[in-house]
DODRENVO-560092 format. One record per residue: residue in one letter; x, y, z of N, C-alpha, C in turn. Coordinates in steps of 0.001 Angstrom, whole numbers, padded with zeros to 6 digits, always signed. Layout:
! residues N
AXYZXYZXYZ/...
END
This chain:
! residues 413
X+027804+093565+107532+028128+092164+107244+026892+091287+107399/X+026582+090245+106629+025721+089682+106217+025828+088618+107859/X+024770+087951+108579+025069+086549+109369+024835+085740+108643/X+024722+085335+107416+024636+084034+106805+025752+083327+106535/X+025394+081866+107412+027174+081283+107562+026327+080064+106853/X+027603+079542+105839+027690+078472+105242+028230+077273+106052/X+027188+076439+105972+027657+074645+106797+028139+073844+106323/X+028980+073413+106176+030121+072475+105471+030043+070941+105915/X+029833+070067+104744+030320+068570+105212+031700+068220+104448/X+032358+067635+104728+033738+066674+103895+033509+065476+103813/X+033709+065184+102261+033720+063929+102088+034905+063486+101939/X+035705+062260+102748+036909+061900+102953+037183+062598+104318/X+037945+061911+104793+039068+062771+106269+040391+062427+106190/X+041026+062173+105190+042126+062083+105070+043376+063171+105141/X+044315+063070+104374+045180+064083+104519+044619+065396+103757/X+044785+065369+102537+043886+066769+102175+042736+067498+102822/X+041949+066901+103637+041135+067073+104053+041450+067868+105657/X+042445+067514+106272+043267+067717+107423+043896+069206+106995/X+044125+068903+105892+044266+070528+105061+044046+071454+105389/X+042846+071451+104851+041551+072289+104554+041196+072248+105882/X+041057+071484+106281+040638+072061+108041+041540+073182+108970/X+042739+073160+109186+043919+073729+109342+043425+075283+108835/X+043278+074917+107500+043262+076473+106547+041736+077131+106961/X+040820+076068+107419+039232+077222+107867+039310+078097+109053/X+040796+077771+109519+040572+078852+111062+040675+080220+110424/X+041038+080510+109038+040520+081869+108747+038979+082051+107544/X+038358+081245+107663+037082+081325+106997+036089+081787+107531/X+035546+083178+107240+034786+084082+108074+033392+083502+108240/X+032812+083127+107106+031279+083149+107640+030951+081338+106783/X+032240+080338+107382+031306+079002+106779+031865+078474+108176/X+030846+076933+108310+031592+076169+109285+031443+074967+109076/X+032691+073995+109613+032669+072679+108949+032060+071949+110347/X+030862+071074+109966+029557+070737+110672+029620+069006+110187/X+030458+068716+109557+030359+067324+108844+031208+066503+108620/X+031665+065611+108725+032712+064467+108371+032092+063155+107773/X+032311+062757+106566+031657+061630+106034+033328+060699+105774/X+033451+059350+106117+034281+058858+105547+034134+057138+105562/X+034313+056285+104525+034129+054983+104733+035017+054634+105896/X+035498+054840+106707+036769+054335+107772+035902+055199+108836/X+034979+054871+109743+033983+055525+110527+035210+056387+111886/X+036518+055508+112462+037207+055836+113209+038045+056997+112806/X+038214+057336+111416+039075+058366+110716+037988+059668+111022/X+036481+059386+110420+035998+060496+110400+035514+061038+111327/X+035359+060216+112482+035533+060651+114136+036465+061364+114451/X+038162+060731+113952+038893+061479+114487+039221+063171+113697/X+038440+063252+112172+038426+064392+111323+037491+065437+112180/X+036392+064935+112243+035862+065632+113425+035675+066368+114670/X+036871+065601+115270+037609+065954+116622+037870+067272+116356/X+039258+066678+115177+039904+068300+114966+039270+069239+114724/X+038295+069374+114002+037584+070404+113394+036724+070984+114677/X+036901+070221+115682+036055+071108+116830+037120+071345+117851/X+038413+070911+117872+039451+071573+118450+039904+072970+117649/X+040285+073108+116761+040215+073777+115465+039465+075086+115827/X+037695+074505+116539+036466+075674+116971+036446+076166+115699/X+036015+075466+114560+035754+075969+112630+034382+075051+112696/X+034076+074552+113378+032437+074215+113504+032366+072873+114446/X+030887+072985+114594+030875+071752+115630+030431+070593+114324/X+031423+070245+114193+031542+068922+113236+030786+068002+114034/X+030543+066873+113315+030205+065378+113794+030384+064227+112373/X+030712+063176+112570+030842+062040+111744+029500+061684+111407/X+029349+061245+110115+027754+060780+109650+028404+059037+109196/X+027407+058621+109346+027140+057036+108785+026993+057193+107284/X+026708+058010+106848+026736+058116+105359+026587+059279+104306/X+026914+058977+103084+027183+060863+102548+025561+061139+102539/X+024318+060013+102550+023206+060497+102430+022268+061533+103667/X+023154+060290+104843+022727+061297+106300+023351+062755+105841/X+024770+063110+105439+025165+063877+105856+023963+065266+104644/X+024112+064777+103716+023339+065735+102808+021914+065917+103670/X+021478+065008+104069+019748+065071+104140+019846+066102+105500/X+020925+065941+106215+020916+067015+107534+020570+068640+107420/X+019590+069413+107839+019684+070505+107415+020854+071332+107835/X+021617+070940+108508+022885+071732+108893+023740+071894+108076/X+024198+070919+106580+024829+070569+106026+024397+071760+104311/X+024944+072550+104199+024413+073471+103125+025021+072889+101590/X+026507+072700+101863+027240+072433+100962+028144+071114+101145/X+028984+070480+100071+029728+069372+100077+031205+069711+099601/X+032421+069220+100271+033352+069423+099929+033793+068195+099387/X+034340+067704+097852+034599+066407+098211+036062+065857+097827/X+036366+065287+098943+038113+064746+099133+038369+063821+099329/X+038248+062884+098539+037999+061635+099104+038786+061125+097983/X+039054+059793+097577+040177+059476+096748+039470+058896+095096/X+040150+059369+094165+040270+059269+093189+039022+058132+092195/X+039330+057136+092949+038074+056214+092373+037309+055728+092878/X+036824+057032+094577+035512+056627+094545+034509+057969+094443/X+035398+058946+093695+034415+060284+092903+033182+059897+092487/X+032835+059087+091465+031911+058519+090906+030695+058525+092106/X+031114+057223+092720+030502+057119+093552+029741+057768+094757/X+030677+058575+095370+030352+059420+095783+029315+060679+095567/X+029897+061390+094175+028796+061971+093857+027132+061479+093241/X+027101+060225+093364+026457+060020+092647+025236+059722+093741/X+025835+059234+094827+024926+059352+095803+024751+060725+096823/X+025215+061721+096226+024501+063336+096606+023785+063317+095845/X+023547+063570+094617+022912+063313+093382+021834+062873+093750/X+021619+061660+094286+020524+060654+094522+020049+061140+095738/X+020430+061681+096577+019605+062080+097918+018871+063207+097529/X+019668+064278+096845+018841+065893+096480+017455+065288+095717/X+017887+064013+094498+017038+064396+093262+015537+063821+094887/X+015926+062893+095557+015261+062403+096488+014234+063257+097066/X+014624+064173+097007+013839+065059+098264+014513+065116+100020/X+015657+064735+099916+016503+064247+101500+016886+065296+102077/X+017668+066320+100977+018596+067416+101272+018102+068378+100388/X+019190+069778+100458+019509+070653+099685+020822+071130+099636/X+021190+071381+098275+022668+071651+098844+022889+073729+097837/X+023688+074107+098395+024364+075380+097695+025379+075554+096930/X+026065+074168+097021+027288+074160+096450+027640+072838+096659/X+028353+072212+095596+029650+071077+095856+031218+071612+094854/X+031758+071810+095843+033394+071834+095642+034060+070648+095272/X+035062+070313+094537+035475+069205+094523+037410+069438+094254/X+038097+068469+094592+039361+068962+094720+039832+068214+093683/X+041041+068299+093180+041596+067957+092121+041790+066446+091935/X+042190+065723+091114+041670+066545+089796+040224+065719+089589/X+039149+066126+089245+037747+065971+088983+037775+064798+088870/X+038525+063969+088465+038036+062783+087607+039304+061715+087398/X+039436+060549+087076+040558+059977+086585+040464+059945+085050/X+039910+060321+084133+039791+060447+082837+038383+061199+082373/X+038679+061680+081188+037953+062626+080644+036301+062220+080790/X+036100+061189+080584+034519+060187+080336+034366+060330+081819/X+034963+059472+083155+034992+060175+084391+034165+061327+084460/X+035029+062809+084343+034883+063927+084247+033690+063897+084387/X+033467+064135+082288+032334+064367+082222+030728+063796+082698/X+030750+062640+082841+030297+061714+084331+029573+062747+085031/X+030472+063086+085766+030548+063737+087446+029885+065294+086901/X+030312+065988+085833+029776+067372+085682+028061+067003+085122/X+027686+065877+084599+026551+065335+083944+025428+065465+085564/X+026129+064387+086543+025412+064585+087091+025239+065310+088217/X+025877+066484+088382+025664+068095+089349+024539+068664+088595/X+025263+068736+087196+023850+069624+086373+022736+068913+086573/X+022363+067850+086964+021139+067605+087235+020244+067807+088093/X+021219+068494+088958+020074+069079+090049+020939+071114+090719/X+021531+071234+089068+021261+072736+089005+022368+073066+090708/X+023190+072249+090590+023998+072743+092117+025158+074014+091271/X+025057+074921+092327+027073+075640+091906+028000+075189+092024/X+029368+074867+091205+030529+073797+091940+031710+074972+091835/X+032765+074143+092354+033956+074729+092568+034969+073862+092242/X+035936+074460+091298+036869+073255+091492+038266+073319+092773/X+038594+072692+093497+039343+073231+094788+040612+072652+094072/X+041655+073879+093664+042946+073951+093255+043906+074887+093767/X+044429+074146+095280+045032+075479+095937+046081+076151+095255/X+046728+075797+094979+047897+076543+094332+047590+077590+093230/X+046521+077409+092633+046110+078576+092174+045699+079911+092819/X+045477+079361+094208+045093+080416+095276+046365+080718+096247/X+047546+080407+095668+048148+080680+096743+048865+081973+096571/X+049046+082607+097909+049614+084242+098085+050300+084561+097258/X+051257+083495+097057+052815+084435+096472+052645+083965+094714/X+051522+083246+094172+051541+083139+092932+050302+084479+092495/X+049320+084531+093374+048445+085891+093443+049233+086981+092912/X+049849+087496+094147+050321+088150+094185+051305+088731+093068/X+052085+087610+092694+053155+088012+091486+052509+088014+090437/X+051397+087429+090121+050224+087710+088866+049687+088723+088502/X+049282+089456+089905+048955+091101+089976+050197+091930+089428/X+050828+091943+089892+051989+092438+089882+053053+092851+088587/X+053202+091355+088252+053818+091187+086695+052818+092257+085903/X+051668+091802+086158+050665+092284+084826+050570+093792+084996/X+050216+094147+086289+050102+095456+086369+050877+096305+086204/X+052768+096044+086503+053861+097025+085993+054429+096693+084718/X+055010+094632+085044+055433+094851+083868+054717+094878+082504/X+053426+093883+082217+052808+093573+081122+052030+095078+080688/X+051563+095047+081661+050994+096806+081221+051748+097848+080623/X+053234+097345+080266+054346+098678+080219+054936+098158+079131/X+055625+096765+078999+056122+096067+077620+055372+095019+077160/X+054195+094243+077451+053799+093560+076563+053186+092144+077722/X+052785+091277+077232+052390+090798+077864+053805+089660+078302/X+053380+088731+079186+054236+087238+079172+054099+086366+078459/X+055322+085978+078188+055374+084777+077470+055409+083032+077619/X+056776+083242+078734+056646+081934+079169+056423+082005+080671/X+055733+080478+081131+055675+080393+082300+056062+078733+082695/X+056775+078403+083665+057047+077211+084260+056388+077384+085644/X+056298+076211+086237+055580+075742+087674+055905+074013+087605/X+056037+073792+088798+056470+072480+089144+056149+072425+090703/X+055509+070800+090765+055551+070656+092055+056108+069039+092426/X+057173+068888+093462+058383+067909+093437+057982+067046+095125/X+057760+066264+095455+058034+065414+096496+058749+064286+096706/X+059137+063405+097636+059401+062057+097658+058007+060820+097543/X+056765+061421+097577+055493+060294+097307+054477+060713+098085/X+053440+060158+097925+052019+060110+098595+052356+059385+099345/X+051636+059616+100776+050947+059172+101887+050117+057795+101865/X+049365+057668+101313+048021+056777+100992+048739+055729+100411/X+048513+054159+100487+048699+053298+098957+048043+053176+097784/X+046592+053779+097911+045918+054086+096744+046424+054817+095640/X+047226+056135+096149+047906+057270+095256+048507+056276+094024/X+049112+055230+094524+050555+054416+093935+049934+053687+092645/X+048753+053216+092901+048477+052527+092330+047675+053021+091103/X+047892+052573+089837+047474+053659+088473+045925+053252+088338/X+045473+051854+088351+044049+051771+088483+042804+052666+089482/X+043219+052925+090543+043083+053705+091370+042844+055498+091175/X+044065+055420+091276+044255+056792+090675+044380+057038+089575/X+044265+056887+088671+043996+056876+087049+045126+057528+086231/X+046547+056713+087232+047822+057388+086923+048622+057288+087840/X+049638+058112+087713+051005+058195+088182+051076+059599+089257/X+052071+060087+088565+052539+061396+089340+051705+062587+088652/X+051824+062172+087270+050887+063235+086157+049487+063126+086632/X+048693+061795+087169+047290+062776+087262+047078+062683+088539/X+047990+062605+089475+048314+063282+090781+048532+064696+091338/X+049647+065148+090134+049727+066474+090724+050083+067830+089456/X+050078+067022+088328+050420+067739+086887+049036+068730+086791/X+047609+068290+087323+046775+069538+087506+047006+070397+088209/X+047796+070464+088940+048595+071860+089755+048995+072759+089062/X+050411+072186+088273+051208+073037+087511+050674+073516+086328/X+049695+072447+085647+049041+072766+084210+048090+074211+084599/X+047556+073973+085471+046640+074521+085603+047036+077065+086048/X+048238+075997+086887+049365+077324+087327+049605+078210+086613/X+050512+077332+085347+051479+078217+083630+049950+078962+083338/X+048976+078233+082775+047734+079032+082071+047140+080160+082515/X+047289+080247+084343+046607+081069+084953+047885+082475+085189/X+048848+082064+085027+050065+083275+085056+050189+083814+083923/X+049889+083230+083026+049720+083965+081137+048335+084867+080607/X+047635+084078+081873+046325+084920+081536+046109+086204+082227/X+045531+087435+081363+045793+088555+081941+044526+088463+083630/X+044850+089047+084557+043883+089429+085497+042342+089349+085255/X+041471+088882+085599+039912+089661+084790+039590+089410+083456/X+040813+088723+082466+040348+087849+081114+039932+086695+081491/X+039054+085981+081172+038348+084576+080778+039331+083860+080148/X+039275+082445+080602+040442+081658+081160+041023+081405+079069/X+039430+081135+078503+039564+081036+077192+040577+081838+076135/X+040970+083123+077171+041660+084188+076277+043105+083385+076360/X+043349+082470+076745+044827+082100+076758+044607+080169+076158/X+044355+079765+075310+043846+078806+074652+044665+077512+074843/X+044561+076148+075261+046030+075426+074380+045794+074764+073263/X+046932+074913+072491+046531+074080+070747+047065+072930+070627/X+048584+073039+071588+048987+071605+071316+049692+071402+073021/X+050171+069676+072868+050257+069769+074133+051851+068534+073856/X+052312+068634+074755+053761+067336+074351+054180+066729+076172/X+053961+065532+076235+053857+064733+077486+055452+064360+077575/X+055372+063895+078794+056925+062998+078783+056746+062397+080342/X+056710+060783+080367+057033+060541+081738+057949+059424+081980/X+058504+059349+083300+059374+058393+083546+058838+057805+085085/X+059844+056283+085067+059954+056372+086388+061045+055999+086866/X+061271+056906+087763+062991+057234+087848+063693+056517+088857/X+062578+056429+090375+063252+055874+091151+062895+054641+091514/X+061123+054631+091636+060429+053530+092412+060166+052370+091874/X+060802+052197+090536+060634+051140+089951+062150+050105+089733/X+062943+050773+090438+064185+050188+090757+064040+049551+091732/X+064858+048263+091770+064224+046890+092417+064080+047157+094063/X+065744+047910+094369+065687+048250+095990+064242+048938+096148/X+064102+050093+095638+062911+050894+096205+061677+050235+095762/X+061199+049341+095067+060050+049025+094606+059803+048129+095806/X+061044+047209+096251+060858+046505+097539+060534+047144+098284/X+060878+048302+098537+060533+049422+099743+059471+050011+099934/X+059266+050152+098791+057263+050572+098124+056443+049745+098657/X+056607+048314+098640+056437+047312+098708+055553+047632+100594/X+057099+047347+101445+057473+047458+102592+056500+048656+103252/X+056421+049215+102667+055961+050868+102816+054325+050643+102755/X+054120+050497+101667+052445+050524+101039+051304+049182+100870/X+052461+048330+101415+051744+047105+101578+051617+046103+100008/X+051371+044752+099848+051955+044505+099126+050881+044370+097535/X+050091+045473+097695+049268+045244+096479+049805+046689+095349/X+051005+047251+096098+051461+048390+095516+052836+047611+095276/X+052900+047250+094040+054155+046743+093421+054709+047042+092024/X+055581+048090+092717+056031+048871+091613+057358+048060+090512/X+057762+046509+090973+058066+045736+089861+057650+044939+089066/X+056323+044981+089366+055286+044477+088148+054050+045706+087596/X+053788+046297+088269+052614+047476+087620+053104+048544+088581/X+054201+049237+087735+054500+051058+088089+053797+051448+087181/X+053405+053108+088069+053130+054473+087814+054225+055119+087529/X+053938+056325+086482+055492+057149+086590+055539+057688+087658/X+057032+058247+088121+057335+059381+089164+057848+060500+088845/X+057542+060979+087446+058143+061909+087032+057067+062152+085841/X+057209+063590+085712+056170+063563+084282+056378+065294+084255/X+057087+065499+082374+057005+067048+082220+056095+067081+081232/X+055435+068502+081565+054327+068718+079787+054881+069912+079791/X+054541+070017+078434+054926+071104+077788+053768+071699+076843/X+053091+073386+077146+051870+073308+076273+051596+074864+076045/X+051828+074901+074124+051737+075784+073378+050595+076466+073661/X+050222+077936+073929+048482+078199+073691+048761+079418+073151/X+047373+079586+072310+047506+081217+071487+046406+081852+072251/X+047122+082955+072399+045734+083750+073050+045127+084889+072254/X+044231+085397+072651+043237+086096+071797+043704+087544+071435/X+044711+087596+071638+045464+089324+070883+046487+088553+070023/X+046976+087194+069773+047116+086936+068617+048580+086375+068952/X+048910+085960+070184+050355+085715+070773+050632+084385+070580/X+051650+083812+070613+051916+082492+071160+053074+082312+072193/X+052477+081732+073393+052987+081831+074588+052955+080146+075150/X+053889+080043+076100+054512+078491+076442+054191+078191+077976/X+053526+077186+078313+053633+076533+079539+054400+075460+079785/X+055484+075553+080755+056439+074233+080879+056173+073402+082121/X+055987+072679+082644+055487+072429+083806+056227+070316+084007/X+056532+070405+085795+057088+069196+085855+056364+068871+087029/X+056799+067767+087325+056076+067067+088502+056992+065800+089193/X+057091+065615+089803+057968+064241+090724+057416+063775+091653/X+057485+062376+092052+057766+061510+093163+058858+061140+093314/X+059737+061707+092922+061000+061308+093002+062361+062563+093443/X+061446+063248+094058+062471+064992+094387+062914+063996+096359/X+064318+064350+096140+065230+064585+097154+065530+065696+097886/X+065082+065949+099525+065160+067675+099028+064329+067365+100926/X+064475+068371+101403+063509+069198+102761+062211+068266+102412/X+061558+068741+101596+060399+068096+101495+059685+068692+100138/X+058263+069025+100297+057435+069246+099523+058274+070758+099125/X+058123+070273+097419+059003+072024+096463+057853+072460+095682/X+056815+073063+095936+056620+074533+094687+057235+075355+094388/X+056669+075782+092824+057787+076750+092077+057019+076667+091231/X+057155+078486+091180+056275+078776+089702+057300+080427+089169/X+057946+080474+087860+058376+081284+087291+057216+082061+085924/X+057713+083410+085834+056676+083995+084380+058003+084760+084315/X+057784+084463+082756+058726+085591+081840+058160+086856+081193/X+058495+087531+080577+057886+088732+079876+059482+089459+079389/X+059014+090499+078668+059914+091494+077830+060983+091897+078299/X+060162+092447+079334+061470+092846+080304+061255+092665+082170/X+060553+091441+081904+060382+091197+083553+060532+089832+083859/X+060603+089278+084899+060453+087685+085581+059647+087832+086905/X+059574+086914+087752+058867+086399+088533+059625+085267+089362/X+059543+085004+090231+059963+083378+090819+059458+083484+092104/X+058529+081904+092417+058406+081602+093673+059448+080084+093813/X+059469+080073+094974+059904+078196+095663+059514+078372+096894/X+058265+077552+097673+057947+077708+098615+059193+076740+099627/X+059900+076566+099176+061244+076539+100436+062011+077225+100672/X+061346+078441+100204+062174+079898+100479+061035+080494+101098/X+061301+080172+102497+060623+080317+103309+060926+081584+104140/X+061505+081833+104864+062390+082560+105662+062974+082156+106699/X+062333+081355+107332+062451+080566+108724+063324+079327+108180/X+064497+078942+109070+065076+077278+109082+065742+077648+110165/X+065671+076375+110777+066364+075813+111871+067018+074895+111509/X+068552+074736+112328+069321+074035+112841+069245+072905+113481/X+069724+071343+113441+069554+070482+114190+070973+069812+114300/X+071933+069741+114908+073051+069030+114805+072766+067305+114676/X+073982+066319+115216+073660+065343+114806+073359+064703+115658/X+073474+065169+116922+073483+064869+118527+072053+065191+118777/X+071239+065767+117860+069675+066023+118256+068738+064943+117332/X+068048+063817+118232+067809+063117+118246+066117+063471+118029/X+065195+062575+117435+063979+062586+117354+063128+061811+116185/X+061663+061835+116514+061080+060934+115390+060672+061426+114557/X+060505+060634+112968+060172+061234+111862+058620+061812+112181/X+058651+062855+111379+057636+064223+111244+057788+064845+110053/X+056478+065297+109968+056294+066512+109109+056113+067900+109732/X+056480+067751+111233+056394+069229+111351+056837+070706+110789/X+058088+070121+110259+058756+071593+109772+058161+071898+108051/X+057822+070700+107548+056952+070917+105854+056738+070026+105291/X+055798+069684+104593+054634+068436+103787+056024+067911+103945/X+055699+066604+103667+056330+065507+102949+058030+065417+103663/X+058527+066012+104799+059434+065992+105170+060410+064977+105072/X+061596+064916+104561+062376+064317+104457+063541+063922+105581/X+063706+064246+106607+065210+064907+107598+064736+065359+108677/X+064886+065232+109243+065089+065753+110892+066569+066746+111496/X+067592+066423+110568+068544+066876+111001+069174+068144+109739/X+070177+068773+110660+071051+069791+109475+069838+070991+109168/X+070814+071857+108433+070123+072887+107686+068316+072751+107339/X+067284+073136+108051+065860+072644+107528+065157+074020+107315/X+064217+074306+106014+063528+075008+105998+062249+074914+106967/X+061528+075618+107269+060242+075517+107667+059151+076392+107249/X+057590+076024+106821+057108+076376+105947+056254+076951+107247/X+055572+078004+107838+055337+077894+109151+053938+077888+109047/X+053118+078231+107738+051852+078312+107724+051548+077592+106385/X+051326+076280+106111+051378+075572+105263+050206+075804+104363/X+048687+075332+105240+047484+076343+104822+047532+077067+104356/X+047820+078090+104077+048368+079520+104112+049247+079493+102759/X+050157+078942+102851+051376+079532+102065+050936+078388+100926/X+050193+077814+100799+049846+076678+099436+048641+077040+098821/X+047705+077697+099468+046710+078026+098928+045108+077646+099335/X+044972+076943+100562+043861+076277+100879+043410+077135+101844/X+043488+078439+102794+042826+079308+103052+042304+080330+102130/X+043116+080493+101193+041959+081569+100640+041382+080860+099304/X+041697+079769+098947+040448+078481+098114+039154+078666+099236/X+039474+078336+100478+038251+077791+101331+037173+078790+101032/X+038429+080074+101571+036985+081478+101844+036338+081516+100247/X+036927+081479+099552+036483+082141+098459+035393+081319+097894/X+035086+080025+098114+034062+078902+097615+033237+078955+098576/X+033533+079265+099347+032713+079565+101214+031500+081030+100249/X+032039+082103+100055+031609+083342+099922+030884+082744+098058/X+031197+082153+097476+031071+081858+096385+029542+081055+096538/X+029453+080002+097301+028116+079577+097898+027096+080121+098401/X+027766+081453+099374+026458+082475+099712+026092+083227+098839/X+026709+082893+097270+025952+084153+096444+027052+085010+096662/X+028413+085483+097525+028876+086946+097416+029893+087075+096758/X+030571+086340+095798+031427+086372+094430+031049+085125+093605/X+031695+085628+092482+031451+084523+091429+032549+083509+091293/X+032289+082397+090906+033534+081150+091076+034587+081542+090174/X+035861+081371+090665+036919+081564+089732+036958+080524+088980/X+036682+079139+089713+036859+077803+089299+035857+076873+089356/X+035214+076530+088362+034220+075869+088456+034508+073642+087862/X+033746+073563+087982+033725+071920+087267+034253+071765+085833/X+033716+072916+084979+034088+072726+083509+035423+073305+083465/X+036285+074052+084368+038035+074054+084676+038146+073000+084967/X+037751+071892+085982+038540+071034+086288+038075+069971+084933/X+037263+069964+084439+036998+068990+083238+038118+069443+082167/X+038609+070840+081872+039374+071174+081017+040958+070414+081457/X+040758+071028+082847+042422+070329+083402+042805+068686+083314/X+041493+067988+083038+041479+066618+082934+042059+066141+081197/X+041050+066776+080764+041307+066750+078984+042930+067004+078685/X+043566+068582+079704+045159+068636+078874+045931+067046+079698/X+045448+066297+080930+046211+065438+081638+045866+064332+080201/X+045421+064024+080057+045403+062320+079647+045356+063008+077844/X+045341+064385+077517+046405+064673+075886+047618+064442+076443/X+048821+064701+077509+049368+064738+077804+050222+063369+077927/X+049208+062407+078458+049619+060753+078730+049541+060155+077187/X+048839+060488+076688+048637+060515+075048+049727+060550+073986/X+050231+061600+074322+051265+062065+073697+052183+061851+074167/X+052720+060972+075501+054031+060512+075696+053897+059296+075227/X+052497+058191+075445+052427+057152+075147+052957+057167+073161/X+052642+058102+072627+052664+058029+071547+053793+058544+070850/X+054928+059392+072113+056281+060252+071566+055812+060988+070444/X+055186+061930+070790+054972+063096+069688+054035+063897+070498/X+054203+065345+069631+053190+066265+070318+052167+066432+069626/X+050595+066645+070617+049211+066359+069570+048647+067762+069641/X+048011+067985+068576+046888+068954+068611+046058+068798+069723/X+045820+069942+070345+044778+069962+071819+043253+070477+071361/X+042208+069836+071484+042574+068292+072505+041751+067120+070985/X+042606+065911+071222+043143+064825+070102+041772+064553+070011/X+041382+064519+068736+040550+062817+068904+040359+061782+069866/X+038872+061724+069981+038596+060600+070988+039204+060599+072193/X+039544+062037+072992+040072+062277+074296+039461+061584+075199/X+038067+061576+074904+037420+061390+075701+036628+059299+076200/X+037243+058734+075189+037316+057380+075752+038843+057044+075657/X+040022+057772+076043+041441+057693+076040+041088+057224+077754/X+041968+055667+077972+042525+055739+078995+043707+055558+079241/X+044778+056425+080351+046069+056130+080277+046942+054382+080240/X+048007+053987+079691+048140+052610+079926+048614+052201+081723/X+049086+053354+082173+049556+053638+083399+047691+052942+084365/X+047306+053659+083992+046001+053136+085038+045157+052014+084154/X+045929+051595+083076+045142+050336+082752+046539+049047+083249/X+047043+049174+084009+048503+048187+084364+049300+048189+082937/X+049197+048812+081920+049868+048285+080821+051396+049033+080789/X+051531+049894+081698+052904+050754+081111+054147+050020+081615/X+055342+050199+080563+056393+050035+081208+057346+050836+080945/X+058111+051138+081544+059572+051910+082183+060430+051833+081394/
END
């Protein structure tokens, strides 16, 4: 075994980021040495954990430039929210071209960009100083979608043919943050929140093992969003109440709901279907993944609330709201699943290792920047084509100065 350990900074300390920390207590040879966050008391306290944790002796930096120029700091993870990507990278960018730092890698978590021009932005300027990236999409890494990928392909597709269709969906009651809510911000709704999950899911379950992502193509793509709950007057007040009052979902909503649907031909000459949904508006335990594949004569199904573990709470058992038993918890009481290794069972331990080992040179990226630039392009064909009720050839004309009306305040319900 090699001693070369990879040094990690995070940009952001927020919830995703709390993640990924959780999930490095199994990351063999990196350590997280860094916390960058505009909220100096957050990234103190990101820090903490990560040295309770014992996944590195973290410390908070005054800025993403300290943190790059540090030689401790090898690589950048960056998690930080939606519209200040730009920014952010742009001042790594500016420290390397500087002479401050060096870096081995920047990872970046979903989705790359709030629109395609975004995107390409952000991939413009990595290539300028020749870094490796990663795109960090746990659910593509997670066990039980692995696993059934191997699996399908190796008994059933290998025996009758390949798959055809695949669905994936991922369902909550809302984001955490008030930024999420807001479409200027986040450059959207629920769709470019969490529709790079599932989009990204269907393509990777159709594609055989060890084929290039290209062998499974999309040609056309068909959007659809709503908003189902939060724009109803009670809950928008509540949004309101909740997120403070610059998140007002009765004058400028985001959807909370959004299905795509997306045709691709792949290179033995098939045509095969991705169905994929998304919510802020799921009632339920809490946070629902689910990813199904069809084939000839086989299926597949995950729901990570088929867990194994639930406990009991009668009504006489009293306590405060938590997420201990799974993301986004809904209930304290009655029948509860529990997800017991969340890290783990979503996909952000073996994302970590694998971009960890991917930086030292000892595999090649599954997921790089120009995936997450692709996953950006099917999101906003997608907003495209609901804005427009019809399904478009992938990817439309002028994708690339398309902005959604959702993150320009223009949509309505």
């Amino acid at each position: 075994m090699s001693g070369e350990r990879l040094g990690v900074g995070f940009v952001g300390s927020g919830f995703n980021t709390k993640f990924h920390l959780r999930g490095w207590t199994t990351v063999r040879d990196g350590d997280v040495r860094g916390i960058w966050s505009p909220n100096a008391k957050n990234a103190a306290a990101a820090a903490k954990l990560a040295r309770e944790l014992d996944i590195g002796d973290a410390k908070p930096y005054k800025t993403i430039t300290d943190m790059v120029t540090d030689p401790a700091i090898d690589a950048i993870w960056l998690s930080g929210p939606n519209h200040a990507r730009l920014e952010n990278v742009e001042e790594i960018v500016t420290a390397v071209e500087k002479g401050k730092g060096k870096l081995k890698g920047i990872a970046c978590e979903k989705p790359l960009a709030r629109n395609v021009a975004e995107a390409k932005k952000v991939m413009e300027l990595v290539k300028r100083i020749g870094v490796p990236t990663g795109y960090l999409e746990n659910q593509y890494f997670a066990p039980q979608v692995e696993t059934g990928h191997q699996l399908i392909w190796a008994r059933g597709a290998a025996t009758t043919g390949r798959p055809y269709l695949a669905r994936a969906a991922e369902e909550h009651s809302g984001p955490h943050a008030p930024w999420f809510w807001r479409g200027a911000l986040q450059g959207g709704g629920v769709l470019n929140d969490m529709m790079c999950h599932s989009a990204l899911v269907v393509r990777h379950l159709l594609t055989k093992p060890g084929a290039p992502r290209n062998s499974v193509k999309p040609v056309r793509v068909t959007g659809h969003i709503a908003s189902l709950k939060w724009s109803r007057p009670e809950y928008a007040k509540l949004l309101k109440t909740r997120m403070g009052k610059e998140v007002d979902y009765a004058s400028a909503p985001s959807e909370d709901f959004a299905a795509v649907h997306i045709e691709f031909e792949t290179d033995d000459g098939f045509t095969v279907l991705g169905e994929a949904t998304t919510s802020w508006s799921f009632v339920g335990a809490g946070l629902r993944l689910s990813a199904e594949l069809l084939g000839p004569e086989y299926s597949m199904q995950w729901n990570s609330l088929d867990a194994g573990l639930r406990l009991f709470f009668s009504r006489e058992v009293r306590g405060k709201e938590g997420e201990d038993l799974v993301e986004k918890q809904n209930a304290e009481m009655g029948l509860m699943p529990v997800v017991a290794s969340e890290a783990a069972a979503y996909g952000y331990e073996a994302e970590d290792r694998h971009f960890v080992r991917v930086f030292l040179g000892k595999e090649k990226p599954r997921l790089t920047f120009e995936d997450g630039l692709e996953v950006v392009k099917i999101l906003m064909t997608a907003y495209a084509s609901a804005e427009a009720g019809k399904t478009l050839d992938f990817p439309p004309k002028d994708i690339e100065k398309f902005v959604p009306k959702v993150a320009k305040g223009e949509w309505r319900p």
